[in-house]
N, C-alpha and C positions, 0 to 999 in steps of 0.2 A: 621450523619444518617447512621443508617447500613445498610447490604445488599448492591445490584445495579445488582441483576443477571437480565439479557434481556429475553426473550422466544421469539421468533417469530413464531406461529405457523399457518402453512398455509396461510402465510398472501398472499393478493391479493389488486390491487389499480387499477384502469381502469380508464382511462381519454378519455369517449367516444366511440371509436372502439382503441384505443391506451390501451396496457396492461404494466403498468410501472413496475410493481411486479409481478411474476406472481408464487403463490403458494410457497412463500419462508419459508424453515423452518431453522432456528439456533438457537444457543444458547448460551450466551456469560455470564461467570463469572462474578460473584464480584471480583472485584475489578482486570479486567481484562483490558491490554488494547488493543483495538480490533479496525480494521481498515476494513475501506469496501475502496474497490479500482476496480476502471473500467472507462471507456473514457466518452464521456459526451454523455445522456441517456443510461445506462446502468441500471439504476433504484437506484442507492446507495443513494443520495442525495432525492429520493421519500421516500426512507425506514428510512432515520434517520428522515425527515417528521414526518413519520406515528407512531415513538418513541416520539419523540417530541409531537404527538397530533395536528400537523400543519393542517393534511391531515387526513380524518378520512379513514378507510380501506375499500374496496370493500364488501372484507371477510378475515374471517382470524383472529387472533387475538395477541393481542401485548399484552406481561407481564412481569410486574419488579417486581421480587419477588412473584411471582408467584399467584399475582392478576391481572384481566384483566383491561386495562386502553384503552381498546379499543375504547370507547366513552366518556373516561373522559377530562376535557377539558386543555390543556396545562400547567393551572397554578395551578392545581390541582394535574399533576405527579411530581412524587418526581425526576426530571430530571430538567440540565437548557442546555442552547444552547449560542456556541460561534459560532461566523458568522464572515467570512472574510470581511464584512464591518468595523469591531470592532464596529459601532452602538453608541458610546459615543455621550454621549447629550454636544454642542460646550460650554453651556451657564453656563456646571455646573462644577465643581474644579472635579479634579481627584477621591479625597474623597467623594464628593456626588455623583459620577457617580458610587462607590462599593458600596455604603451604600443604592442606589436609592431602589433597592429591598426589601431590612430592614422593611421599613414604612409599606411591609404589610403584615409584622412578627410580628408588636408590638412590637418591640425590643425598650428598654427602650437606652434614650442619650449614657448613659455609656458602657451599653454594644454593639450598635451600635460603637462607637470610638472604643471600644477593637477589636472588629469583623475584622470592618476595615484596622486599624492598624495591625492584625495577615493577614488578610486574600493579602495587599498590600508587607508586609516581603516575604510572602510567595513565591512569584512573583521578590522577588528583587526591589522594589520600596519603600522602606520603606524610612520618611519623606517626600515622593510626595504628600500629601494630599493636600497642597494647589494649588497646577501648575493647569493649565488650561491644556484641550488637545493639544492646536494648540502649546504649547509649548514643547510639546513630541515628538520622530521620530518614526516610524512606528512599530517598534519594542514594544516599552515602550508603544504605547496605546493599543499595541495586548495584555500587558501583564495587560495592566489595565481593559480593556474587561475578560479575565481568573478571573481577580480579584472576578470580579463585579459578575462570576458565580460563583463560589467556597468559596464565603461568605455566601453564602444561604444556604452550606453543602448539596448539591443534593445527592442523591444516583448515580445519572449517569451525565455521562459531555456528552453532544455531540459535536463536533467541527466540521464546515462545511466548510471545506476548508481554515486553519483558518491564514493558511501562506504563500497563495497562492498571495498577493497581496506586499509580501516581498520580497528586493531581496537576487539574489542566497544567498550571503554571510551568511546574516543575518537566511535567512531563515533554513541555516547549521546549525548554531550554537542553534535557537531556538528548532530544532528536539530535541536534546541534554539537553538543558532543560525543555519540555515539556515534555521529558519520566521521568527525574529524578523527577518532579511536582508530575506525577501521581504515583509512586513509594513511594515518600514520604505522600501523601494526604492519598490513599488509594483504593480512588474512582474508579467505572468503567468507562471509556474514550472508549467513542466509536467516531470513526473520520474516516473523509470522505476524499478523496483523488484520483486523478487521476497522483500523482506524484510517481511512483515508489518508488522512493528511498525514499520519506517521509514515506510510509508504510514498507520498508523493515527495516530501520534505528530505526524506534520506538515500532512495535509492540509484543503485545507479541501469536497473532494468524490476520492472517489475509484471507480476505474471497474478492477472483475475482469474478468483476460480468460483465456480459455481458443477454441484450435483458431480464433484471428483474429477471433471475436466478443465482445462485452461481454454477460459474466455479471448483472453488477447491477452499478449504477452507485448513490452516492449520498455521503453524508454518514460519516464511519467511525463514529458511535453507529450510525446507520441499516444499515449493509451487516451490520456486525459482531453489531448485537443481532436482525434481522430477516432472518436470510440467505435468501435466496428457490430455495434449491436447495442438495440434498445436497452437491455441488461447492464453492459459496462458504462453505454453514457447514465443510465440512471442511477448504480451501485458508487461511481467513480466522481463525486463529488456532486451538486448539483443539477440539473438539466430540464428546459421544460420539453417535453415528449408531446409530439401533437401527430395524430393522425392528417394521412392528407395525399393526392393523389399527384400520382408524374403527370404531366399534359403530354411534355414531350422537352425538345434540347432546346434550347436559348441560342439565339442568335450570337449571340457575347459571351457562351460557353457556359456551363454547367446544363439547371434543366428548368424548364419553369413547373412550378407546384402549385394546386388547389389545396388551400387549407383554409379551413371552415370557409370558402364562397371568395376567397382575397389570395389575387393570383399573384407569387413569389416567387425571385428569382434564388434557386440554391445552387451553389457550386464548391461543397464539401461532399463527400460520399459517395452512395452507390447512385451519382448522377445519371447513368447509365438506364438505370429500372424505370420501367414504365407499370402504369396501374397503381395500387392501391401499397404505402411505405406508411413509415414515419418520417416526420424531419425534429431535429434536437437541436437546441440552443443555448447556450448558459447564458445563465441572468446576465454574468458580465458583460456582454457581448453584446446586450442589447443596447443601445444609445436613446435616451431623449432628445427631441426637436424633429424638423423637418429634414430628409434626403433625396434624391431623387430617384428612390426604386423602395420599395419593401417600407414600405411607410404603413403603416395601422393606424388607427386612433381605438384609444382607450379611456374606460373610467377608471379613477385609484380607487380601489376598494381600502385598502389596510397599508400601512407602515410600520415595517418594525424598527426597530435601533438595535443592529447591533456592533455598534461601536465604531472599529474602521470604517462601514458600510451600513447603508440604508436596504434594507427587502423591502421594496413594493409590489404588491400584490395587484395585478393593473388586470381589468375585464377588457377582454376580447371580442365583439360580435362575431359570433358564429366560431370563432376560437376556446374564449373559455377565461381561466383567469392563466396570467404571463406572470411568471418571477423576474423580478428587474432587479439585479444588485447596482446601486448608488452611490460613488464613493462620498464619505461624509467629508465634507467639506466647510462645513458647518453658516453656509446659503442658504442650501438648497428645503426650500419648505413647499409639502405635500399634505393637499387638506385631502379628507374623502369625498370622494364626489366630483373633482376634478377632471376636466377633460385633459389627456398627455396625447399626442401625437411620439408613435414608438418603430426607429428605427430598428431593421433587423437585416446584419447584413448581407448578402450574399454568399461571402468567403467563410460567414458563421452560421450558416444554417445547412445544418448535415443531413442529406437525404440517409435513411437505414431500409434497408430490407424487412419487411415483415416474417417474425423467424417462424421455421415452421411447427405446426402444433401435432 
């Protein structure tokens, strides 16, 4: 089925005096795969709803291809929905649990079996048609769940958390093949998520939501290296958040910054603002040794291990404690108590606006 472009325009959903949506406008490609990400009620899981047709909209209105499906009824939009239950019926074979949907396509035996059979390959499950679920591990019935939507050729996939009940491992490896899925199919995937890294790992634009609005919407180098607010750089992986004051511009461009008493040079962000900001850094960004600009010295308080990388947890006079990520390289040794000299670059220290209250 061609097409799968979304509109959401002005959408709105009210639960009572509670505003789940409020006023959401975007716009997501065919054949796009597009991720809403935010902690739980932030509204993302209301909004693929209101795509779905689960939840009808307050106001506002919902379009695939650029007809309104505002009040049309679920099994009538050209979309299906995978849910982190997987939702497999126990009593039926693998095969009748893709093909369940068929019966009300009219799809005739033989091309039901071929449907099946492409749409099980498709997934890596091919010859499973006879297995029961309970004979599957939790992976192989997520991928029988995919099956059972992607046989019906929707224009749009939604996926509601759909690996969230996987562990770490598995759930690595499936990110990996659920972007090459949609890559290969076609189709638009819109998917829900409050796990970082599943939306930074797959997507090909993704949209932070917080209290029913979009935070920043964009590309994950773009949201992740360029966060446009205190919120996204601290929700969106990482960040140490440090208050701290504009002086004014740098000579060499950006702005120079007062943070705790230790004058730096930033030139990410809203360089521009004067007075009282934040500025944000990730661990990784930060470098050990000497530089010549934004140089700190610090005591290590703590070390963690965790695995590819070392967290150091390094004090700051007049800053505070700094997250250092390390790559393990398996040198590099940090007692407590140590004096570190800590690089912090310029092009990595993002001024933010202080948002309003």
């Amino acid at each position: 089925m061609p097409g799968g472009e979304v509109a959401l325009v002005d959408l709105c959903k009210d639960f009572g005096d509670l505003t789940a949506v409020d006023h959401l406008n975007l716009t997501i490609s065919a054949g796009e795969f597009f991720s809403l990400l935010g902690p739980s009620g932030c509204g993302k899981s209301t909004t693929l709803r209101l795509i779905a047709g689960f939840e009808r909209p307050t106001s506002g209105k919902v379009l695939i291809d650029g007809v309104d499906m505002s009040t049309t009824p679920p099994h009538l939009r050209p979309v299906n929905t995978v849910f982190q239950s997987y939702a497999l019926f126990p009593h039926l074979s693998v095969g009748e649990n893709v093909a369940f949907g068929l019966r009300y396509q009219d799809a005739g035996k033989g091309d039901t079996a071929r449907r099946v059979a492409d749409a099980l390959e498709m997934v890596r499950l091919g010859g499973f048609e006879r297995r029961q679920p309970h004979q599957l591990s939790g992976g192989q019935q997520q991928r029988v769940a995919l099956a059972r939507s992607l046989v019906l050729n929707p224009s749009v996939l939604l996926l509601d958390e759909p690996l969230g009940a996987l562990d770490a491992k598995l759930r690595k490896a499936l990110q990996v093949e659920l972007k090459t899925l949609q890559e290969q199919v076609g189709i638009t995937f819109i998917y829900v998520t409050h796990d970082q890294e599943e939306a930074l790992t797959m997507s090909d634009r993704l949209a932070v939501m917080s209290a029913g609005v979009v935070e920043q919407m964009g590309s994950p180098a773009e949201v992740y290296e360029r966060p446009e607010s205190s919120y996204v750089a601290d929700f969106l992986g990482l960040s140490n958040l440090l208050p701290a004051t504009v002086i004014g511009p740098h000579p060499d461009g950006g702005c120079l910054v007062d943070v705790g008493g230790h004058r730096l040079v930033a030139r990410s962000g809203a360089t521009a603002a004067y007075g009282r900001v934040q500025v944000s850094i990730r661990p990784e960004r930060i470098e050990l040794g000497n530089g010549e600009v934004n140089v700190v010295q610090g005591t290590m308080n703590r070390v963690i291990y965790m695995g590819p990388t070392l967290a150091a947890l390094v004090d700051v006079e007049g800053v505070g404690e700094l997250q250092v990520a390390i790559p393990n390289r398996g040198a590099v040794e940090l007692e407590r108590g140590a004096a570190l000299s800590l690089v912090l670059p310029p092009e990595a220290l993002r001024v933010l606006e202080l948002e309003a209250t």
